[in-house]
C-alpha atoms as an extended CHARMM CRD file, in Angstrom:
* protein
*
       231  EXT
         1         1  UNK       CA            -95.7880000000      -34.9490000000       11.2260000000  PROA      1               0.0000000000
         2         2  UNK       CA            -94.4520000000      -31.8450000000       11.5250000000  PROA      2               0.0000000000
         3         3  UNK       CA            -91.7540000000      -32.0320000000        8.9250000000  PROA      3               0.0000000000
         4         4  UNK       CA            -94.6650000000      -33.2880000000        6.2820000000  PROA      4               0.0000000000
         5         5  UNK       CA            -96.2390000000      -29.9720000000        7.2420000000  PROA      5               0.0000000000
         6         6  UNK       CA            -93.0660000000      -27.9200000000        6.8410000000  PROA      6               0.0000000000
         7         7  UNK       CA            -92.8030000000      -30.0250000000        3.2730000000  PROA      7               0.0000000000
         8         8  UNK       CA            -95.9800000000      -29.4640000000        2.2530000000  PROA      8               0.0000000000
         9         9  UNK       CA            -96.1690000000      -25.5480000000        2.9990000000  PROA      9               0.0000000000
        10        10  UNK       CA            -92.6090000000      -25.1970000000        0.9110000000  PROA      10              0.0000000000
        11        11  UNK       CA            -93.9350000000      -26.8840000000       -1.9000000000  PROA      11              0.0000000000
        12        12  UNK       CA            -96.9760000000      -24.6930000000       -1.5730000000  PROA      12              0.0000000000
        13        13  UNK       CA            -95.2350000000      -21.8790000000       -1.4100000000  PROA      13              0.0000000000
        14        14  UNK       CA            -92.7030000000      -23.2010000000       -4.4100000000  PROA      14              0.0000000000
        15        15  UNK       CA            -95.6180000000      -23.8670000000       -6.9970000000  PROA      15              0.0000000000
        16        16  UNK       CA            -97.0560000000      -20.2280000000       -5.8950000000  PROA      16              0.0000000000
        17        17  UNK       CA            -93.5580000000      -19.1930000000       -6.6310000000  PROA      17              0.0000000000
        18        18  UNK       CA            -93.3860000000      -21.0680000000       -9.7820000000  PROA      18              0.0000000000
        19        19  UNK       CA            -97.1880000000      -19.7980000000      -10.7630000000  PROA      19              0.0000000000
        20        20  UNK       CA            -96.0900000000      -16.1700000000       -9.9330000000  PROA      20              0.0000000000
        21        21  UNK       CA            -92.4280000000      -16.5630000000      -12.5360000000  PROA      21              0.0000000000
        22        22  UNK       CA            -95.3620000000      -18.0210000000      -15.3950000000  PROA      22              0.0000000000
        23        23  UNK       CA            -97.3860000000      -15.2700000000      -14.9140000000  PROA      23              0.0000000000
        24        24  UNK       CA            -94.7630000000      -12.7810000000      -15.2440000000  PROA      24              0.0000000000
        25        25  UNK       CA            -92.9530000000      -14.0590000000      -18.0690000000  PROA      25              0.0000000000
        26        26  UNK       CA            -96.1740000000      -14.6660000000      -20.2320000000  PROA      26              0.0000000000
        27        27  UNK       CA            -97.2380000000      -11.2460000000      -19.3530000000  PROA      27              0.0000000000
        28        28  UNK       CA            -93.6480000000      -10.0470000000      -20.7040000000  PROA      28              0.0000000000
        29        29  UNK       CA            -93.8110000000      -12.0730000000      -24.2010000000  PROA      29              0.0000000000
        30        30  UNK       CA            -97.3250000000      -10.9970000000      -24.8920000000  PROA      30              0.0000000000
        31        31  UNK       CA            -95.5680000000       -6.9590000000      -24.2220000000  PROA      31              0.0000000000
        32        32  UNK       CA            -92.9620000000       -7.9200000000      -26.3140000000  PROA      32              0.0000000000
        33        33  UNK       CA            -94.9130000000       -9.7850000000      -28.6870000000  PROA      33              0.0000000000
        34        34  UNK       CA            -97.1210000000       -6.3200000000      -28.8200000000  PROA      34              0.0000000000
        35        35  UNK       CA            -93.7930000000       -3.9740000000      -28.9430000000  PROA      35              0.0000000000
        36        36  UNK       CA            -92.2830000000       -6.0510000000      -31.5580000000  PROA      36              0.0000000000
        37        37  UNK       CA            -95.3620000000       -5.7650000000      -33.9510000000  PROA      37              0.0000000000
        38        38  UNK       CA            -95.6650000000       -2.1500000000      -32.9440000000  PROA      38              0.0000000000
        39        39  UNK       CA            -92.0870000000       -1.7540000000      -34.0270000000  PROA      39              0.0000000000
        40        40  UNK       CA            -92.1980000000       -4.0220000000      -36.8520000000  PROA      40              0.0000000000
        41        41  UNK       CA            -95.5740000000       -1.8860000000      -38.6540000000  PROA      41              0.0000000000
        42        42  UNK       CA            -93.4460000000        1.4680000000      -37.7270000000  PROA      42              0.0000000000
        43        43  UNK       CA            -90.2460000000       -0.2030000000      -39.7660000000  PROA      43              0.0000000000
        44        44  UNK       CA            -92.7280000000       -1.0630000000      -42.5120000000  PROA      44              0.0000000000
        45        45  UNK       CA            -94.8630000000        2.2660000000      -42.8450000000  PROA      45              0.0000000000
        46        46  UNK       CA            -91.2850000000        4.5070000000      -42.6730000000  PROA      46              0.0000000000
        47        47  UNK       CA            -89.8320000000        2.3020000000      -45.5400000000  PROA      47              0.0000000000
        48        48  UNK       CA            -93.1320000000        2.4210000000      -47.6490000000  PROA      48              0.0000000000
        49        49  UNK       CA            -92.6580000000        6.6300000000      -46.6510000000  PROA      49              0.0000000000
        50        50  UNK       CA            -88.9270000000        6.6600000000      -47.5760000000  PROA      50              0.0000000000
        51        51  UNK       CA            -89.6630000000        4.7480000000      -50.7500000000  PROA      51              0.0000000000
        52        52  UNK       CA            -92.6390000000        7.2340000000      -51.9850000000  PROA      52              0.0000000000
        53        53  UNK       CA            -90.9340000000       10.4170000000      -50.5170000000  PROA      53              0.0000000000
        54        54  UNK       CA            -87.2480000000        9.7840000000      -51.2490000000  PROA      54              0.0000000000
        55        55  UNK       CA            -87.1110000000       10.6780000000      -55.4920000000  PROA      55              0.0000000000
        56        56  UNK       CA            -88.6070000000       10.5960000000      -58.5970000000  PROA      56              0.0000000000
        57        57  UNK       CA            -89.3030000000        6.8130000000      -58.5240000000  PROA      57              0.0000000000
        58        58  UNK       CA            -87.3910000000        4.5770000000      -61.2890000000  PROA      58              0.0000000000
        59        59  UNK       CA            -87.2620000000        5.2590000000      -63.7780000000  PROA      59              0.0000000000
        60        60  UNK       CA            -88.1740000000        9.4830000000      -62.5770000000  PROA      60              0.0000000000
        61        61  UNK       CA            -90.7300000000       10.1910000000      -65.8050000000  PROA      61              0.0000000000
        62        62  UNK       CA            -92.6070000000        6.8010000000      -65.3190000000  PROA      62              0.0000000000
        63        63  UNK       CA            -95.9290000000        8.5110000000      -64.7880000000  PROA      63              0.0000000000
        64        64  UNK       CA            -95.5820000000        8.7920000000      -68.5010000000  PROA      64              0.0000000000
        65        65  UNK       CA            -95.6880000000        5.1020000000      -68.9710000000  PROA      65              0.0000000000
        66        66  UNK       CA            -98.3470000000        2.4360000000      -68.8270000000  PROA      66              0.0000000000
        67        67  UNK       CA            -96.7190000000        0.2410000000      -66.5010000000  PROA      67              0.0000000000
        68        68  UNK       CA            -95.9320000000       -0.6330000000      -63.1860000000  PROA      68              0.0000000000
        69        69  UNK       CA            -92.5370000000        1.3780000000      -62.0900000000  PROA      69              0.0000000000
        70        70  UNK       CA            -89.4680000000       -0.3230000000      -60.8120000000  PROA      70              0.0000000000
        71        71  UNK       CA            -89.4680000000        2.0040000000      -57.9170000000  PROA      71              0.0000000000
        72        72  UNK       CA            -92.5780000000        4.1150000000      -57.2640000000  PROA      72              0.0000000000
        73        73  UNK       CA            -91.2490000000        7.4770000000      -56.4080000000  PROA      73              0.0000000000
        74        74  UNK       CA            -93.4390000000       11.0130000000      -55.8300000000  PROA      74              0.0000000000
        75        75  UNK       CA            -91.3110000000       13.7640000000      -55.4650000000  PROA      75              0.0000000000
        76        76  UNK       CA            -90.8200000000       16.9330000000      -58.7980000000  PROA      76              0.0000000000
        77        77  UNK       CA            -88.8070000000       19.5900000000      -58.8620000000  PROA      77              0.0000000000
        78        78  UNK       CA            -90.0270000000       23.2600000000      -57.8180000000  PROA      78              0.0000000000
        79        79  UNK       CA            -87.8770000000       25.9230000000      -59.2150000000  PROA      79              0.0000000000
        80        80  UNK       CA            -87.7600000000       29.5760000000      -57.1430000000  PROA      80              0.0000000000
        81        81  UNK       CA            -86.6970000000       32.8100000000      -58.3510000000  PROA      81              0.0000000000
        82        82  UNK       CA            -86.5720000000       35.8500000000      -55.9420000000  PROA      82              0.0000000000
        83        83  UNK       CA            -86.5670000000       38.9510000000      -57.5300000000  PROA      83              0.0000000000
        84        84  UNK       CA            -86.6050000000       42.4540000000      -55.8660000000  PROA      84              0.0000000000
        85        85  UNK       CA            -88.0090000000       45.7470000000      -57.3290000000  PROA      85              0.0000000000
        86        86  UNK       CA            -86.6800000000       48.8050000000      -56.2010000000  PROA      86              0.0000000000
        87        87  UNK       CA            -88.3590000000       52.2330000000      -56.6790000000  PROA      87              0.0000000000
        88        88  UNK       CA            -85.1910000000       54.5570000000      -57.7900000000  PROA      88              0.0000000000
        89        89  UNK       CA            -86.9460000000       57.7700000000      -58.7480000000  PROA      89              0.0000000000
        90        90  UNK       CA            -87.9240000000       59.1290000000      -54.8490000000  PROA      90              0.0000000000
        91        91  UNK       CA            -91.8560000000       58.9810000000      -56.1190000000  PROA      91              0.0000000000
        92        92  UNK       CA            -94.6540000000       56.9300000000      -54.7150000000  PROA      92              0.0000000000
        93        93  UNK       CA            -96.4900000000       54.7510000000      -56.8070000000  PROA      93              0.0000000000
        94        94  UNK       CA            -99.9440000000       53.1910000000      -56.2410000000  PROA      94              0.0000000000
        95        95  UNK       CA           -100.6700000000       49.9600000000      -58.3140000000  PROA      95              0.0000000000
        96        96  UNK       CA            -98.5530000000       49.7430000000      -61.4050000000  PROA      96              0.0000000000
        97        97  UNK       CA            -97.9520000000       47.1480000000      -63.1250000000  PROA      97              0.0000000000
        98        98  UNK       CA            -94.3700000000       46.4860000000      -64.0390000000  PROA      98              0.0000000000
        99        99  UNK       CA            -92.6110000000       43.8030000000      -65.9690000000  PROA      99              0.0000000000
       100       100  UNK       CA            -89.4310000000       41.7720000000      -66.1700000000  PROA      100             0.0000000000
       101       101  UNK       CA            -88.0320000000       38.9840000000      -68.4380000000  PROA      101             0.0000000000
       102       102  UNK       CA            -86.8980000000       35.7480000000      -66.7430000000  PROA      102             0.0000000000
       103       103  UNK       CA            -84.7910000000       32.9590000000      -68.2990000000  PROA      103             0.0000000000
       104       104  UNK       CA            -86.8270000000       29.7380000000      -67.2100000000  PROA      104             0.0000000000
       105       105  UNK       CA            -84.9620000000       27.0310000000      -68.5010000000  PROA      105             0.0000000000
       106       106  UNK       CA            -81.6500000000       28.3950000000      -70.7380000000  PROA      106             0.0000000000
       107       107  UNK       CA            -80.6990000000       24.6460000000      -71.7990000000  PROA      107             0.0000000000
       108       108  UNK       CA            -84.0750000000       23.6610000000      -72.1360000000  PROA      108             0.0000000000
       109       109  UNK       CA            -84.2670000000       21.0390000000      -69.9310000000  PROA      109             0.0000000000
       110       110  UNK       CA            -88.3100000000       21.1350000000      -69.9970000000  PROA      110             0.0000000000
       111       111  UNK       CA            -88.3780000000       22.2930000000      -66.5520000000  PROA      111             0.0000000000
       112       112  UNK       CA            -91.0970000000       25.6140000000      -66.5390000000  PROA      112             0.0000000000
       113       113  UNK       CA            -94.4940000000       23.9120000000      -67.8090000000  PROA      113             0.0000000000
       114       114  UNK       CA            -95.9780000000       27.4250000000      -68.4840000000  PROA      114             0.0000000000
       115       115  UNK       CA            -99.3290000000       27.1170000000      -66.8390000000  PROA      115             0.0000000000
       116       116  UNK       CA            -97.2700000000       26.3850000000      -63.1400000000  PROA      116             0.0000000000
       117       117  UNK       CA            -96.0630000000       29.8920000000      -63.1390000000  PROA      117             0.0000000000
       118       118  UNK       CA            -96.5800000000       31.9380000000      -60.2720000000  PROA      118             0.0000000000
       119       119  UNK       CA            -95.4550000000       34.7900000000      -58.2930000000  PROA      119             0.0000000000
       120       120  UNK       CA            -95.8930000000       35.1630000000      -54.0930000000  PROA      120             0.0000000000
       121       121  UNK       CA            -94.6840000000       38.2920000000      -52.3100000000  PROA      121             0.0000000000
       122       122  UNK       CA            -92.7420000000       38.3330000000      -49.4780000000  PROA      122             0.0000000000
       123       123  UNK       CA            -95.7990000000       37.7700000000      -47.1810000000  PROA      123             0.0000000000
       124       124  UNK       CA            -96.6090000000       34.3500000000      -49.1670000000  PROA      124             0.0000000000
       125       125  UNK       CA            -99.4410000000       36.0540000000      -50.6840000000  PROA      125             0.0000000000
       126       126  UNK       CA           -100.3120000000       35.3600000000      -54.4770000000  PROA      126             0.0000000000
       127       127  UNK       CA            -99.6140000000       37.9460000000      -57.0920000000  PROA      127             0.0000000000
       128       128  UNK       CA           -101.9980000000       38.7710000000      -60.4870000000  PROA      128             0.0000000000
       129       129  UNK       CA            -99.1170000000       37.7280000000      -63.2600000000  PROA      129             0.0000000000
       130       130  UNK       CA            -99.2810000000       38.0930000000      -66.9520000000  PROA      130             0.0000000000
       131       131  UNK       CA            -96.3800000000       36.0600000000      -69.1420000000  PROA      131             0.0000000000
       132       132  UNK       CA            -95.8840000000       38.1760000000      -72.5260000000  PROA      132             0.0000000000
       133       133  UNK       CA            -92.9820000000       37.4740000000      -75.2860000000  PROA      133             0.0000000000
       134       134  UNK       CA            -92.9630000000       33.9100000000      -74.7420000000  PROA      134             0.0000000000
       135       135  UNK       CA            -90.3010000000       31.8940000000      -75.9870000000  PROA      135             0.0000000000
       136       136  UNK       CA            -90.7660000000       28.1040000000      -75.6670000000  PROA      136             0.0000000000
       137       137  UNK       CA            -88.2580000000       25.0080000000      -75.4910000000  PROA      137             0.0000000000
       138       138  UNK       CA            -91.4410000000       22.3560000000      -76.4840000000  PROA      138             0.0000000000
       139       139  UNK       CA            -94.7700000000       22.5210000000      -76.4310000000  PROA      139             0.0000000000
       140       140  UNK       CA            -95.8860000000       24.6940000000      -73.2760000000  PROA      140             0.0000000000
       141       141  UNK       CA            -91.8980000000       24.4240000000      -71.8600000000  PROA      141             0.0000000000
       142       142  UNK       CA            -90.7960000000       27.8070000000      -71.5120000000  PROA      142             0.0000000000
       143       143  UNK       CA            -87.7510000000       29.2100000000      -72.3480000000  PROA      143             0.0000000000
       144       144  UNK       CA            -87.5510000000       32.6060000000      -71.5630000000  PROA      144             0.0000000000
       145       145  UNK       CA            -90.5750000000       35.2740000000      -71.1630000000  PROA      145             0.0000000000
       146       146  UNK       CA            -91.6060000000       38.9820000000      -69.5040000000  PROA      146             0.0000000000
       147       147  UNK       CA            -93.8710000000       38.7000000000      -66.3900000000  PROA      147             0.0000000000
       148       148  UNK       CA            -95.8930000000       41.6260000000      -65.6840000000  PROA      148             0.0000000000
       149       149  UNK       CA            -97.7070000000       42.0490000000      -62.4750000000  PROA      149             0.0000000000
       150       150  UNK       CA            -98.9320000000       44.8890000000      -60.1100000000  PROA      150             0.0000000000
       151       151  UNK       CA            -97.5090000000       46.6200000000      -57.2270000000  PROA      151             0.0000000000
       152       152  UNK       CA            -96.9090000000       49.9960000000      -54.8810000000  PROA      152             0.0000000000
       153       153  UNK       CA            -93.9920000000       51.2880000000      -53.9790000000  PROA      153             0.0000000000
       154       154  UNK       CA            -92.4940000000       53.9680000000      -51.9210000000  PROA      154             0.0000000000
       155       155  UNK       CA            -90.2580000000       56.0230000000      -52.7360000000  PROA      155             0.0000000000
       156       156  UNK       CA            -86.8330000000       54.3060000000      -52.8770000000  PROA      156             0.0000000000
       157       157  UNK       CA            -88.6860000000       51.3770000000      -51.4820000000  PROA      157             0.0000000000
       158       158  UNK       CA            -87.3190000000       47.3200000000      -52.0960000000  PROA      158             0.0000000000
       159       159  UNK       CA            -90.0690000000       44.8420000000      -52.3430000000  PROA      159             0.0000000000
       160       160  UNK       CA            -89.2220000000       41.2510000000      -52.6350000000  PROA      160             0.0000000000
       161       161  UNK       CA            -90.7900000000       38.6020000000      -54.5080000000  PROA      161             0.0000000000
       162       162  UNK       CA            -90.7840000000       35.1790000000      -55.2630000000  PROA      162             0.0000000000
       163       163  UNK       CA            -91.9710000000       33.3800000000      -59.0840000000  PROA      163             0.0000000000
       164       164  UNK       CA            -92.0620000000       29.5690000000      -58.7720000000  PROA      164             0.0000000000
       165       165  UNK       CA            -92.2870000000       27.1490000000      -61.6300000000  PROA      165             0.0000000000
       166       166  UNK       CA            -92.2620000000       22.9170000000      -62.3320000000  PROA      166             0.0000000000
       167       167  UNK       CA            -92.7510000000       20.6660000000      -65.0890000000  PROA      167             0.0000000000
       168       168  UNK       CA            -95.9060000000       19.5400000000      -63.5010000000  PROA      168             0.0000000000
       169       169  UNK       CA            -97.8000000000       19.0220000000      -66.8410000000  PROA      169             0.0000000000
       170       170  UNK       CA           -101.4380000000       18.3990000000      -64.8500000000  PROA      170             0.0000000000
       171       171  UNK       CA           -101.0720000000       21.9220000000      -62.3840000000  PROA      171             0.0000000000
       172       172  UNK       CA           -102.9260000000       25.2870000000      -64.2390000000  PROA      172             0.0000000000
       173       173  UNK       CA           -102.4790000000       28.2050000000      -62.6270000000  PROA      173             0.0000000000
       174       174  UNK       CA           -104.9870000000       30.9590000000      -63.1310000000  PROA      174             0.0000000000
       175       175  UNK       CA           -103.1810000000       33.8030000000      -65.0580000000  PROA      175             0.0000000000
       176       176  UNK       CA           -104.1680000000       37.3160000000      -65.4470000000  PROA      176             0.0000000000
       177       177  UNK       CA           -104.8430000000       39.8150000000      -68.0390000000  PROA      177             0.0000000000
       178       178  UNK       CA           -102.6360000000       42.4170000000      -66.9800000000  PROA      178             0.0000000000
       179       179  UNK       CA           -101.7990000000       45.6520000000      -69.9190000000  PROA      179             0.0000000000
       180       180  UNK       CA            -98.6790000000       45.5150000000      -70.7830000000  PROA      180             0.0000000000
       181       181  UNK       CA            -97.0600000000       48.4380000000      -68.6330000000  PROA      181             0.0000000000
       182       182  UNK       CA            -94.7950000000       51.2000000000      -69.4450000000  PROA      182             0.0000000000
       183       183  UNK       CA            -93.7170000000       52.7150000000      -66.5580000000  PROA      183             0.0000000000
       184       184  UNK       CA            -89.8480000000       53.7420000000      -65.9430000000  PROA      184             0.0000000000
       185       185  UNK       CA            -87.8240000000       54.5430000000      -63.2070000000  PROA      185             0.0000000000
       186       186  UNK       CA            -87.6110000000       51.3940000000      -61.1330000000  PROA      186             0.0000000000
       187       187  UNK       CA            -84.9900000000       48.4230000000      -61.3910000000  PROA      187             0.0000000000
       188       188  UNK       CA            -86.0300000000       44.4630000000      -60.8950000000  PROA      188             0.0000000000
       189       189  UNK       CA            -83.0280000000       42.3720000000      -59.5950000000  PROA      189             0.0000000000
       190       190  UNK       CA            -83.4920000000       38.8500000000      -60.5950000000  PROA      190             0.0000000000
       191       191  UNK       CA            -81.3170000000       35.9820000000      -58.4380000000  PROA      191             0.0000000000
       192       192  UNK       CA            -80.2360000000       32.6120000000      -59.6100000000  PROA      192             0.0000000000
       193       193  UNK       CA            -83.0430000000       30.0440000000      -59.2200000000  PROA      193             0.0000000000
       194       194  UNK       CA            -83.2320000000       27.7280000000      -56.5510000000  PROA      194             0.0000000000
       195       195  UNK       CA            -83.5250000000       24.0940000000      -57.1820000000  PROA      195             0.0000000000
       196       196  UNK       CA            -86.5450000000       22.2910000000      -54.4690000000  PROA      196             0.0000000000
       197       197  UNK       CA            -88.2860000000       19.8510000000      -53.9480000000  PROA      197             0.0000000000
       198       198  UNK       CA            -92.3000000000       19.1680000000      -54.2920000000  PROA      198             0.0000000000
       199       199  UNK       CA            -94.9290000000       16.4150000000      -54.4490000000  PROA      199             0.0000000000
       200       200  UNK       CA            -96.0740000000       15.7470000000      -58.2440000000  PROA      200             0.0000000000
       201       201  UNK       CA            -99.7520000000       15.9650000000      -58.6100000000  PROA      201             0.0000000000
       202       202  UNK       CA            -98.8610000000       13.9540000000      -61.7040000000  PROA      202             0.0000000000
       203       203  UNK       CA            -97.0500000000       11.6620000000      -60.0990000000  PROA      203             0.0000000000
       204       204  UNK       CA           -100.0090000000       11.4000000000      -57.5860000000  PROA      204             0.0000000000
       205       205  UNK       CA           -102.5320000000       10.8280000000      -60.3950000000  PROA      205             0.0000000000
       206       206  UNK       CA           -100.6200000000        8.3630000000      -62.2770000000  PROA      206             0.0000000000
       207       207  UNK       CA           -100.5820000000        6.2280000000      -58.8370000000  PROA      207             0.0000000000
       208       208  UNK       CA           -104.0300000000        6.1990000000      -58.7100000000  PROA      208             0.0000000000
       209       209  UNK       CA           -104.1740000000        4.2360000000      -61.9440000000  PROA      209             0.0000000000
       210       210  UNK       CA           -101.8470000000        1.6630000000      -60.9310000000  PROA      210             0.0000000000
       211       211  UNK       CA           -102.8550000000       -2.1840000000      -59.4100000000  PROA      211             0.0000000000
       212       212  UNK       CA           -102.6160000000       -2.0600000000      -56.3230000000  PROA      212             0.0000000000
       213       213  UNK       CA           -101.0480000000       -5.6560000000      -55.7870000000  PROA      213             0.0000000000
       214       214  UNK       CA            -98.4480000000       -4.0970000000      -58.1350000000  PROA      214             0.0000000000
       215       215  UNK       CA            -97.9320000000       -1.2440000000      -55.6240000000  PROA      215             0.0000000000
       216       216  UNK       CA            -97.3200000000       -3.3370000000      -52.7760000000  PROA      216             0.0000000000
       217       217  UNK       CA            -94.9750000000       -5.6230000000      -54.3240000000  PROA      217             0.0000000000
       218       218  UNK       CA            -93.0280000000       -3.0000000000      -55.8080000000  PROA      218             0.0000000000
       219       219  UNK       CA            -93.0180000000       -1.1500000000      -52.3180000000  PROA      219             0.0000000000
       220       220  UNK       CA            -91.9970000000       -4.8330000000      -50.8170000000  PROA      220             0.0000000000
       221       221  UNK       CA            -94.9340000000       -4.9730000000      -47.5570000000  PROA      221             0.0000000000
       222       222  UNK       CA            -96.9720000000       -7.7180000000      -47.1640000000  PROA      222             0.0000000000
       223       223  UNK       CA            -99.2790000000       -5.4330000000      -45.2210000000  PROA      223             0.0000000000
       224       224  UNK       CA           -102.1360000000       -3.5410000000      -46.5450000000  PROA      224             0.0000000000
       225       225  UNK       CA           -101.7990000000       -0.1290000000      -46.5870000000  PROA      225             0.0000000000
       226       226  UNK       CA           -103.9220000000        3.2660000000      -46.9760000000  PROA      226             0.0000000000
       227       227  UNK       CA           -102.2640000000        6.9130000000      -48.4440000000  PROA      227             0.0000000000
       228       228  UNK       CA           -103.7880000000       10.1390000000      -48.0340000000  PROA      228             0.0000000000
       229       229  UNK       CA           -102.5120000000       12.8660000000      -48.6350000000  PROA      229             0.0000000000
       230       230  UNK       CA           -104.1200000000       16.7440000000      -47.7780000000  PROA      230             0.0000000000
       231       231  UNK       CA           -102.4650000000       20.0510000000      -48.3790000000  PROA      231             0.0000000000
């Protein structure tokens, strides 16, 4: 009798056991099953990032076209010039407006759309600018041209600035009607331009026109996805 009881309390015991090792392991695949999903829509939404964020898209100017891209891509170029103004006559001026001519694009590359032209000091803070003695490479591409804008200086003082420019055709920047100035005794230093990187609102718009099917396939997701994108 006794040994029927023993029995029958192990086997007890070894379907508890058995129960507890289910339990355990289907709690484990359902975590994993969760983790691997997890993982897999990460994968998915940093390759559908990489392949928006990465370039120009293929081929780069096919927001000009009325089809579907081989490769969508969303990134222009943003061109920076610094330029510093130095005061070298020991007097303090309030407000004048001063000018200097910058070579945009000297192989005309079609790289300064003139309405993107603007000017930031060295705070980040937007500066009234007037373009004068435009020459142009195409229609609207500048070449080379005379900014005038406003300032004060101290005497001797440096004050640095920074004029930015794209080929984003759809981007109009609000320009100025600044006189044309003629005051002496100061020196601009203009610096190579710097070659960056940007998000074309062009690019963006032409996007929006596209099928969406024709997106995703292109992108390569089965998943549906949702972009938005805020300044």
């Amino acid at each position: 009798m006794t040994s029927y009881i023993d029995l029958a309390i192990s086997f007890g015991i070894f379907v508890l056991f058995v129960v507890l090792v289910i339990s355990q392991v289907s709690n484990y695949i359902k975590s994993y099953t969760g983790m691997a999903t997890t993982n897999e829509l990460r994968g998915i939404a940093v390759n559908i990032f990489n392949s928006l964020f990465s370039g120009k898209g293929l081929p780069s100017n096919w927001e000009e076209k009325n089809f579907t891209p081989v490769q969508i891509g969303l990134i222009s170029d943003l061109y920076e010039i610094p330029l510093v103004v130095n005061e070298t006559n020991g007097t303090n001026r309030v407000n004048i407006s001063i000018n200097a001519t910058v070579n945009f694009d000297t192989l005309c590359e079609n790289k300064s759309w003139e309405y993107t032209v603007v000017l930031y000091d060295e705070n980040n803070n937007q500066v009234p600018l007037t373009l004068y003695n435009q020459s142009y490479c195409n229609s609207h591409y500048l070449n080379h041209s005379d900014i005038v804008f406003n300032l004060t200086l101290n005497a001797y003082q440096s004050k640095t600035f920074f004029l930015y420019f794209s080929p984003d055709r759809t981007i109009n920047a609000t320009h100025f009607s600044l006189p044309y100035p003629n005051e002496t005794n100061y020196t601009v230093t203009i610096y190579p331009q710097v070659k960056l990187e940007t998000i074309s609102v062009e690019k963006l718009l032409a996007l929006r026109r596209l099928i969406y099917n024709n997106v995703k396939q292109t992108l390569g997701v089965n998943y549906n996805f949702y972009l938005e994108i805020s300044k």
